[in-house]
N, C-alpha and C positions, 0 to 999 in steps of 0.2 A: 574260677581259680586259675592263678597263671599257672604256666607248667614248674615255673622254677617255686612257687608254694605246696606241688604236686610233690616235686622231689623234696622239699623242706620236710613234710609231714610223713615219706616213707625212713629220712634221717631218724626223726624221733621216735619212729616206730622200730627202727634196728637197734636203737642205740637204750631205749627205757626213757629217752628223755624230752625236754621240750625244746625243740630248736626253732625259734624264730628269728627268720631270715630277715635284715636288715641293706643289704647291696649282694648285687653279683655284679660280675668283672668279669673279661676276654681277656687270656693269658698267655704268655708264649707255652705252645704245646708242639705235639706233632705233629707230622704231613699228615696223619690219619683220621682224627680225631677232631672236634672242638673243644677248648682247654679251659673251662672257667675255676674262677673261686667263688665263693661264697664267704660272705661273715654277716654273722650274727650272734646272738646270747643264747644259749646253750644252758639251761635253768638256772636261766638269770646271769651267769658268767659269761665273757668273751670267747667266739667258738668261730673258725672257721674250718671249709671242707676243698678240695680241691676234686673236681667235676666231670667227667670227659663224657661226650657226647658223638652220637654217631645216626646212622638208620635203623629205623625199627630190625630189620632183619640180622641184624651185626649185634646183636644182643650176646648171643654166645659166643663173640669174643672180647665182650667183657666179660664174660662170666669163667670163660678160661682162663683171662688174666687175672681175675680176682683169685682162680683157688690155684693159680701158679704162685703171687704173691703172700698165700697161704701157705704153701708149702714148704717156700723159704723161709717165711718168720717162724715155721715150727719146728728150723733147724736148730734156733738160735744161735745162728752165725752170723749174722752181719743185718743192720736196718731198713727195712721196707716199709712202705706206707702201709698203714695198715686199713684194712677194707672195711667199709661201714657200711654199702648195699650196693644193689646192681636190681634193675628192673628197667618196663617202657612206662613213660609217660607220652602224651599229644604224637605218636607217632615217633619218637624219639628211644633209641636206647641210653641208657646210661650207667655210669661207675662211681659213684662216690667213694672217694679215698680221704684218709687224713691231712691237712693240707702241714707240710713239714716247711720250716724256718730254715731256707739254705745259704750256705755263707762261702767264702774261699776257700775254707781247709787251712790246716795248720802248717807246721815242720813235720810231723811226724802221722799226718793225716793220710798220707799214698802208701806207706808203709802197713799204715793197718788197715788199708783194702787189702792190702796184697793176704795180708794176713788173715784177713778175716773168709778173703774168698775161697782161701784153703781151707778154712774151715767148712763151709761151705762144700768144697767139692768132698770133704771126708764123712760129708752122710751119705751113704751107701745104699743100693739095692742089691737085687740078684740080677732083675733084666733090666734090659734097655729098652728106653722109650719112656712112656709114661703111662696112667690108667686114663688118657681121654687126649685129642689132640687139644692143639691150638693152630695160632696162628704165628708168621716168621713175617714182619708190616701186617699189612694186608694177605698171604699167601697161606693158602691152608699148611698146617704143617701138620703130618702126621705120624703119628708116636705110638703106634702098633708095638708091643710090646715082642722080644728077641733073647732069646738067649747068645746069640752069636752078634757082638759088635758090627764084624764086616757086615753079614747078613743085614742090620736093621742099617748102616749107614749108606748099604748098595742100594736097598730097595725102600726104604724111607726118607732119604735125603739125597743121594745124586743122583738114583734112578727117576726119582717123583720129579727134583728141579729140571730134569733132560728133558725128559716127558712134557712137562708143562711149555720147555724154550724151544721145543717140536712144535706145537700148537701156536705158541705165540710169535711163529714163523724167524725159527733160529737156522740160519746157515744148514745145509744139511750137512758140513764140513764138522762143523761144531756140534752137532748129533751122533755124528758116526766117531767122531773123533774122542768125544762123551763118551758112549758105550763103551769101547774099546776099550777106555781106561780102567771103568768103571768096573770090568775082568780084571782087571791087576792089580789089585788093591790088595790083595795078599802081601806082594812083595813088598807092601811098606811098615807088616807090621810081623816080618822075624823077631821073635824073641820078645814082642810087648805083647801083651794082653790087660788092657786099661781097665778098671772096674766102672760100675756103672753108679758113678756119680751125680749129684744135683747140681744140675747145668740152671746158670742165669737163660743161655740159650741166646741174647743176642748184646752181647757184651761189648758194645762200642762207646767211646767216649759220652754221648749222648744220654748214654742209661744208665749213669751215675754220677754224683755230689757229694756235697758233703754238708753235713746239720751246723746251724753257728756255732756250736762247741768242738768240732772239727770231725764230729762220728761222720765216717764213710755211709751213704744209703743208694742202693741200686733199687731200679723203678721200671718198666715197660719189659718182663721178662718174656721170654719163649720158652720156658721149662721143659725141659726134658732131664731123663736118666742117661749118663753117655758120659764117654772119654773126657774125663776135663779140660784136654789139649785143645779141644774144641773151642771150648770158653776163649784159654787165653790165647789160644791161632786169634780171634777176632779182638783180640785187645790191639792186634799189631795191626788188623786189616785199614784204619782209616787213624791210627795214632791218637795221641791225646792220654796215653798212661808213661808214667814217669817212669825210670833206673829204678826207683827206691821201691816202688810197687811192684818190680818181677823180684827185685834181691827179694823182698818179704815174703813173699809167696816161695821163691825156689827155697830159703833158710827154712818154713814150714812145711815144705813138702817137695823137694825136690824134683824136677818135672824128668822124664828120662828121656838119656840121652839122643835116641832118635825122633825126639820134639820137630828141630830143624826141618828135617826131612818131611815131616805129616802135617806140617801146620796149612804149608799150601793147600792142602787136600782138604783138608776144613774150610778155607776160607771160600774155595771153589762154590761151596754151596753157597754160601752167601751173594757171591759176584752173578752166579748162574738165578738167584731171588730175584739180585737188583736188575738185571735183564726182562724178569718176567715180571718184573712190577712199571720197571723207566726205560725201559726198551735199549734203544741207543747205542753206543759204545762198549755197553758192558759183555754185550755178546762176542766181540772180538777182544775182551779184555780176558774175559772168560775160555777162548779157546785157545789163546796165546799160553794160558794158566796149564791148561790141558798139555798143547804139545810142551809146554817144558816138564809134567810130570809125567810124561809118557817116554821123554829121553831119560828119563834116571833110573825108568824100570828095567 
């Protein structure tokens, strides 16, 4: 039995049904992953599945991505593919999701992301982080649960990416010059105190579309509980979201006033990721980020 009849047969077993696979296809996916489809008849009707594939050991971060995509469809804010199994076959992990019908978007399609991700960020906890880590790409990310904002974003997000760009032999400039900041973070949040929010967690053009009817759907999240500034700080970090999708978002929830000021601060952890994932540039991208938030404090 091939491995791709192996996964057929754990479908029909998630699902109550009988899924007989008819073709699979290589799809565009991510740098991560390999990205297939699947179609076939699904008790007798037309059924396809969309597939991601990895190494046996990288199992659990499918299975983090599955119950982070779980967390969001049970906000009932905005669409996500929805999960249909995660197990290994032939040495192989993998994630079967629904495979969604994506189209351009409408006129009024970036508006109700905007719209919808506020809704989104208005399911609430008490702390911050989440009840299991995941991953940020490839990079562990973890989500140690905090009462204290500052607290969980010094020592679970820009203490852990310094730490890691120490190791993967960062500037000691851009170490020391980390740390340092990494003390100040006080001074950027007088008078806010952000709730703790359901974060997509890696919110770049990449990890969202829209369904042929023009429904907005995000895909490849990093879930965590946190500042929702966080979210839309990475909407701006590599571009690709419209005027119409911040007006919708600010008219349902108004972001506060000292956004400007903390978005860099958010985005730093990502820039200090893409260093510890593509080396290169980003380390000197990243410390440049540094001394300018180091001059405002």
């Amino acid at each position: 039995m091939s491995m791709w009849d192996k996964i057929s047969r754990q479908i029909s077993e998630a699902l109550s049904q009988d899924f007989q696979l008819k073709k699979q296809s290589s799809v565009m996916g991510g740098d991560i992953n390999q990205a297939n489809r699947v179609d076939g008849l699904l008790d007798g009707e037309p059924g396809s599945f969309f597939i991601k594939l990895n190494q046996k050991s990288l199992l659990g971060m499918f299975e983090a991505e599955a119950a982070g995509l779980k967390e969001i469809e049970k906000s009932l804010s905005i669409c996500v593919p929805h999960v249909v199994c995660s197990g290994v076959v032939d040495n192989k992990s993998f994630l079967v999701l629904e495979h969604l019908q994506l189209g351009s978007g409408k006129a009024d399609s970036a508006a109700l992301l905007g719209q919808q991700l506020a809704q989104l960020h208005k399911t609430t906890v008490k702390q911050f982080g989440w009840s299991r880590e995941n991953t940020i790409g490839s990079t562990r990310q973890m989500n140690i649960q905090e009462d204290s904002w500052l607290d969980f974003w010094r020592k679970h997000r820009l203490g852990f990416q310094l730490e890691l760009a120490r190791q993967n032999g960062a500037s000691n400039s851009l170490f020391t010059k980390g740390q340092k900041f990494n003390d100040r973070l006080e001074q950027f949040f007088v008078g806010y105190k952000p709730e703790a929010s359901l974060l997509h967690g890696d919110l770049w053009s990449g990890n969202y579309a829209y369904l042929t009817n023009g429904e907005p759907v995000i895909y490849d999240p990093a879930v965590y509980y946190g500042d929702r500034e966080a979210d839309i700080a990475m909407t701006e970090l590599f571009g690709g979201f419209s005027n119409h999708f911040y007006t919708a978002y600010n008219e349902a929830w108004p972001l506060d006033a000292g956004y400007p000021q903390r978005k860099k601060l958010y985005n730093l952890y990502h820039i200090l990721n893409h260093f510890n994932l593509f080396g290169g540039g980003y380390g000197m991208q990243a410390e440049v980020m540094i001394d300018q938030l180091i001059a405002t404090t």
